[in-house]
C-alpha positions, -999 to 999 in steps of 0.1 A, spaced: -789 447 -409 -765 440 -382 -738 468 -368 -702 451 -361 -677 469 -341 -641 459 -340 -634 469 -305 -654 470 -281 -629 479 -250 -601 504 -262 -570 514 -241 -572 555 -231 -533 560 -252 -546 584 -278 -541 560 -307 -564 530 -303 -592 530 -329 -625 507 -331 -641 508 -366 -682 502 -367 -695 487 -400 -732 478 -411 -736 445 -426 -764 437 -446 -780 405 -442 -806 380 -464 -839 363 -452 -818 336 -443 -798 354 -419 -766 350 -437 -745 388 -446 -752 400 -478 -715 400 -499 -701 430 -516 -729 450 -501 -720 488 -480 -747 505 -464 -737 539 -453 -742 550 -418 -743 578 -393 -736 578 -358 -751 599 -330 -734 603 -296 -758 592 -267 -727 598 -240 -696 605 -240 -688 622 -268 -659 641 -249 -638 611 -248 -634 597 -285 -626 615 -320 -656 601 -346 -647 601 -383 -658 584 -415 -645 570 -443 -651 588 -478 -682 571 -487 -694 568 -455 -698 533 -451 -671 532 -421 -672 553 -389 -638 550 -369 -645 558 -332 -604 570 -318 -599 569 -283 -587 600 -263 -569 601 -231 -597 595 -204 -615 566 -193 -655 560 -194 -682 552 -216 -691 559 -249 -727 551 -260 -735 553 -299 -766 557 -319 -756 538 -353 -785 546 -379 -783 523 -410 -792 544 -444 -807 513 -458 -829 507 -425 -851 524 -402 -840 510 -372 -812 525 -354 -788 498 -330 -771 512 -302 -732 505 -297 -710 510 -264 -673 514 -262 -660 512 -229 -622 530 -223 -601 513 -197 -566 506 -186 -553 472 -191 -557 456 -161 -528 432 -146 
């Protein structure tokens, strides 16, 4: 399985929204089509700074930014694996 994240900087407005998927792939390491695996994430830090919610099946987590800057560290665990992958979202200004 492989975890893909949209985003993986977001800007602290509030609105920005990263969306982590789980992908399922063959023995030939290509992605398995028309397959969802649900998922369920754990927060390893920063759990004060996002909003975490799921789609109705469960097969989508959406990770919404609040208004602070940091690091946000996720535990994604795959339903169809037993191997958890670890996903970091950092929150930052735009830079000029």
């Amino acid at each position: 399985t492989r975890v893909v994240v949209t985003a993986e900087i977001l800007p602290p407005d509030g609105v920005s929204t990263a969306v982590i998927t789980v992908r399922r792939m063959n023995r030939l390491g290509f992605e398995v089509p028309f397959q969802k695996t649900r998922l369920e994430c754990e927060f390893l830090q920063g759990a004060h700074l996002v909003e975490l919610d799921y789609n109705q099946d469960q097969t989508e987590a959406y990770i919404k930014a609040g208004f602070r800057e940091g690091i946000v560290e996720l535990r994604v665990i795959p339903a169809a694996s037993m191997l958890p992958q670890s996903v970091t979202i950092y929150l930052q200004s735009p830079r000029a």
